[in-house]
C-alpha positions as CSV (number, residue, x, y, z in Angstrom):
1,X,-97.2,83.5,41.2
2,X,-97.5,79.9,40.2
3,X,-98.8,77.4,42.7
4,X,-97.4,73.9,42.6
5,X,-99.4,70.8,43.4
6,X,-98.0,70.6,46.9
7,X,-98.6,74.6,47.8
8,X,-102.4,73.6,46.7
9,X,-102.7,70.6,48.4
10,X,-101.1,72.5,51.6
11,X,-103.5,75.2,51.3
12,X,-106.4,73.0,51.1
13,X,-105.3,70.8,53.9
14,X,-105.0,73.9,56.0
15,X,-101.4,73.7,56.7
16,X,-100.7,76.5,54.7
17,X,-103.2,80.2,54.7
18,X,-104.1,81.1,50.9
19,X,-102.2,83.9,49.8
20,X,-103.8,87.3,49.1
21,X,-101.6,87.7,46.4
22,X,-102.8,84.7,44.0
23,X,-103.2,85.6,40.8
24,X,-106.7,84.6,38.3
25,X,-104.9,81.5,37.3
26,X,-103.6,80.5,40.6
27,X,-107.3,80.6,42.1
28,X,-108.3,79.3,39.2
29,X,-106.6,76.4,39.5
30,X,-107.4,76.4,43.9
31,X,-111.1,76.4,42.9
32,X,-110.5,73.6,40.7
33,X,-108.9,71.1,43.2
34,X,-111.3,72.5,46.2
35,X,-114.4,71.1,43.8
36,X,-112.3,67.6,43.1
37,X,-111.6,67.5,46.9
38,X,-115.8,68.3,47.6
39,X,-116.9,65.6,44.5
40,X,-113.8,63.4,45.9
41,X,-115.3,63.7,49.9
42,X,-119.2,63.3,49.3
43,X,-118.9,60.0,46.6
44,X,-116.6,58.2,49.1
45,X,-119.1,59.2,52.2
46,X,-122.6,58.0,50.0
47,X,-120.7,54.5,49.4
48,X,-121.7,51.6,51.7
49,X,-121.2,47.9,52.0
50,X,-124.1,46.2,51.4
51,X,-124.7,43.3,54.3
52,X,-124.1,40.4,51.3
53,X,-120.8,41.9,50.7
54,X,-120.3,42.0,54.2
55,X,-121.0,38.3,54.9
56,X,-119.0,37.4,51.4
57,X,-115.8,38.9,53.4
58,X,-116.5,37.1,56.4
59,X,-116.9,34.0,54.6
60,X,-113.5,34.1,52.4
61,X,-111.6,34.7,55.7
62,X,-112.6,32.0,56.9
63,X,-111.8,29.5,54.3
64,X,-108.8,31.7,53.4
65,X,-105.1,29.5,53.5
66,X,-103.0,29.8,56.4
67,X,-100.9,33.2,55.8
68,X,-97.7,32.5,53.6
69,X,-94.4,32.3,55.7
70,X,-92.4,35.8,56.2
71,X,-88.4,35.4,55.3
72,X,-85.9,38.2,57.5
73,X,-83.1,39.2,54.6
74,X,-80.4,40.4,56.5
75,X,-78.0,42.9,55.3
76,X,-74.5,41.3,53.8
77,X,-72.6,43.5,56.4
78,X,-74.8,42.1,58.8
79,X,-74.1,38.5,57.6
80,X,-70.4,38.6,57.3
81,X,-70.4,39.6,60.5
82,X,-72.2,37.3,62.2
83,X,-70.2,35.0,60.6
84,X,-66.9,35.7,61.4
85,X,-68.5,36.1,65.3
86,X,-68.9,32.4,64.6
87,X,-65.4,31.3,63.6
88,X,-64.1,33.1,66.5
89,X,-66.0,30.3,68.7
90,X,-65.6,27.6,65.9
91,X,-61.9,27.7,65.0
92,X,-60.7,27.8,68.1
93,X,-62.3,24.4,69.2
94,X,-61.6,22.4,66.2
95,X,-57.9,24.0,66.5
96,X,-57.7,22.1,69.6
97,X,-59.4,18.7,68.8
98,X,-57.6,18.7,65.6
99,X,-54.6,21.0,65.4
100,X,-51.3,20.5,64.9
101,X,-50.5,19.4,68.2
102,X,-53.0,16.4,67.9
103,X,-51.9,16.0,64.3
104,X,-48.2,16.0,65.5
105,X,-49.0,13.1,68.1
106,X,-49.9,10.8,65.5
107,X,-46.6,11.5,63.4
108,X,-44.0,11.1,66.7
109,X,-46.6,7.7,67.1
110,X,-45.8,6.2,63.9
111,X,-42.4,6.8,64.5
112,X,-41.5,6.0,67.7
113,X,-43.4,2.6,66.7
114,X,-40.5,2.0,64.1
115,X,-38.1,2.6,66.6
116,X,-39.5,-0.1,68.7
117,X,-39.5,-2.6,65.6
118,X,-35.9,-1.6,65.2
119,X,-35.0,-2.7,69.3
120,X,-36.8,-6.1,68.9
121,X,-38.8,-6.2,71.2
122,X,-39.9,-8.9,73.3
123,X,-43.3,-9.9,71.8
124,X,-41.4,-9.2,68.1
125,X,-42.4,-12.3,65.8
126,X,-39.5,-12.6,64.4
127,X,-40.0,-14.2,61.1
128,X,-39.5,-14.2,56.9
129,X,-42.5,-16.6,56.5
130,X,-46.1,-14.7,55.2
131,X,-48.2,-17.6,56.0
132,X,-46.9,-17.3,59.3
133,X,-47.4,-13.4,59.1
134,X,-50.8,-14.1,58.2
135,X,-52.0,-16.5,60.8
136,X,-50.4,-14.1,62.9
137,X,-52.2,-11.3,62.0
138,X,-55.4,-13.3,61.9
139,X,-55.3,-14.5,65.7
140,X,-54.0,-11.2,67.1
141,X,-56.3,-8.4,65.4
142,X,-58.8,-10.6,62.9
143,X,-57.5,-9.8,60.0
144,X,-54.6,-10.2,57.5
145,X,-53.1,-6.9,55.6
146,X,-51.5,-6.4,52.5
147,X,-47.9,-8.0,52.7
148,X,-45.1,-7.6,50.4
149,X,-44.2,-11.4,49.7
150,X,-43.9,-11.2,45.8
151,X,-41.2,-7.9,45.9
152,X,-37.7,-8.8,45.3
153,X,-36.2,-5.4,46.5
154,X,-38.2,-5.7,49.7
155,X,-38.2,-9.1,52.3
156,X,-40.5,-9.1,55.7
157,X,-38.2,-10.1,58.3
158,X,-40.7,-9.9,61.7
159,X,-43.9,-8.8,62.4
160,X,-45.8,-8.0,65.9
161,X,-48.7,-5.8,66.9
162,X,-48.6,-2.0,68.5
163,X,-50.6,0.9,69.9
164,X,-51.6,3.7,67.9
165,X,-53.6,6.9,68.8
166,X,-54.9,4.4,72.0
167,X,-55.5,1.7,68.7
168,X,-54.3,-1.6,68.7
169,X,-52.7,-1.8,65.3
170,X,-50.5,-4.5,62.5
171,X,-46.7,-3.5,61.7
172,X,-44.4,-5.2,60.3
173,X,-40.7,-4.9,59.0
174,X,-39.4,-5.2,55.8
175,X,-35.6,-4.7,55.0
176,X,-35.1,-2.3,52.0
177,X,-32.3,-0.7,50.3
178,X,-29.5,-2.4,53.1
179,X,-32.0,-0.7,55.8
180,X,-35.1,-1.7,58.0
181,X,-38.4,0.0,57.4
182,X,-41.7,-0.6,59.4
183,X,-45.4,-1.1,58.0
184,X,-48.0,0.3,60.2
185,X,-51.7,-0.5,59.4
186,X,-54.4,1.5,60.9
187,X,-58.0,2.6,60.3
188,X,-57.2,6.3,60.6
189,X,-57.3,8.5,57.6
190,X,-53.7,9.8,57.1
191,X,-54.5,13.1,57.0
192,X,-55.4,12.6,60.6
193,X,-52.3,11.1,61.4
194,X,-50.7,14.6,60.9
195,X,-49.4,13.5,56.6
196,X,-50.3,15.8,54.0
197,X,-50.5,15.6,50.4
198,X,-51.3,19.0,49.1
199,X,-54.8,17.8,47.8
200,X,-56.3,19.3,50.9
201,X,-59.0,16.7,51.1
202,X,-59.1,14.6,54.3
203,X,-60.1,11.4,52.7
204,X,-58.3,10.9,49.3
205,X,-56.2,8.3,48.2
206,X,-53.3,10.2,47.3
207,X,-50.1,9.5,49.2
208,X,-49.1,11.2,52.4
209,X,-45.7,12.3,53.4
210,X,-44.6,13.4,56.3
211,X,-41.6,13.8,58.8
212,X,-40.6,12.8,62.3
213,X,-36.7,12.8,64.3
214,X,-35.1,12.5,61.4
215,X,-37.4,9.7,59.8
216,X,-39.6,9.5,56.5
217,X,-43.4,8.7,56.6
218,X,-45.3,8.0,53.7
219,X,-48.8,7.1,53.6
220,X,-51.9,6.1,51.5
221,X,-55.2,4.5,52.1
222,X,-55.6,1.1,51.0
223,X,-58.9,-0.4,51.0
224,X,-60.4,0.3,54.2
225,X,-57.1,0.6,56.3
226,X,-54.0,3.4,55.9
227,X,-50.5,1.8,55.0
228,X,-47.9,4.6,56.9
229,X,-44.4,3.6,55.8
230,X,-41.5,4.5,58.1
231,X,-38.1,4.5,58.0
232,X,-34.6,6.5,58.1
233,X,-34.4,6.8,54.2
234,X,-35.9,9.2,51.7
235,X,-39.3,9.5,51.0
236,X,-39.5,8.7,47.9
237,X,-37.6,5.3,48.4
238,X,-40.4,4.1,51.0
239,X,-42.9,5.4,48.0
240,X,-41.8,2.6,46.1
241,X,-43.1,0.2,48.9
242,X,-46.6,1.7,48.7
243,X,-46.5,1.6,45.2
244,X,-45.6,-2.1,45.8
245,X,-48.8,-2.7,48.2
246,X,-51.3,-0.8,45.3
247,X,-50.7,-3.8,42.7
């Protein structure tokens, strides 16, 4: 019979009874570990701390740093899970501060603001002159946009001032191509205005397009203030007018 390390160490733990069938080698080898075990057992029990060791320890604790900062690693299962617990709660909030029926709004806005340039209505400044424009401009919201008075294609025939997204904003309306098209100046971001570009960043300066009842709407930011161009003819005609306002 041929003990292994753990049938030894089982027999002299006392979990396991020695065998009577052992053979020389086997209690050969028991002997051998029972006399390590013995020499093992009494060095450990003759060895003492001497007081200046003890007071050495004491010492070091005290002075030791302050204990380093435990991190909890989670498992990726774990993770993923928690986060897609999160996006249940997140995604449904910012779908309805920012979805597409508040995106939506600010398209029907823009163009049910070029339909009320095309009715004239009563506070309409009705007018071809940009100085006029200008002053305009200047006295109503206290500042003058780009205007398009150096395009020969394009001629500003009125001008007055609207609400956008609860915004007082410029607008103005430029004849182009044997039809009217309106200019509407706002601080929002297009992309917020419910135009895309493809880019999928929300504040580039790429142009916007979007549709609304039949209408084109193209957009870009300019400086600090978008440029949304309206009007019933195709997009990339009322490109041209951005283009224009760029330089």
């Amino acid at each position: 019979m041929k003990l292994t390390p753990r049938q030894i160490e089982d027999i002299l733990s006392g979990q396991t009874p020695q065998s009577t069938g052992l053979d020389a080698e086997d209690l050969a080898r028991l002997e051998e570990a029972r006399a390590m075990r013995t020499r093992l057992q009494t060095a450990f029990d003759s060895t003492h701390a001497s007081d200046s060791l003890a007071d050495k320890v004491r010492a070091s604790l005290k002075t030791a740093p302050a204990p380093r900062r435990r991190f909890i690693y989670f498992p990726t299962g774990i993770l993923m899970a928690a986060t897609a617990a999160a996006m249940l709660i997140v995604v449904p909030v910012l779908y309805i501060l920012w979805g597409p029926e508040s995106a939506l709004a600010g398209t029907v806005e823009l163009a049910n603001i070029h339909k009320v340039n095309l009715a004239g209505p009563k506070d309409f400044y009705a007018t071809g002159d940009c100085e006029e424009i200008k002053a305009y401009f200047k006295r109503q919201l206290g500042f003058t946009p780009k205007l398009l008075s150096e395009c020969p294609k394009l001629r500003i025939v009125g001008c007055h001032v609207a609400k956008l997204k609860g915004k007082t904003v410029a607008t103005y309306v430029v004849e182009l191509d044997g039809a009217k098209a309106s200019i509407i100046i706002s601080e929002d971001w297009p992309k917020k205005l419910g135009l895309g570009c493809g880019c999928g960043h929300p504040h580039c300066k790429c142009i916007h397009n979007g549709q609304c009842d039949g209408l084109s709407i193209v957009s870009a930011r300019l400086g600090e203030r978008s440029y949304s161009v309206v009007g019933a003819l195709p997009a990339e005609s009322l490109r041209g007018v951005l283009e224009h306002l760029r330089g």
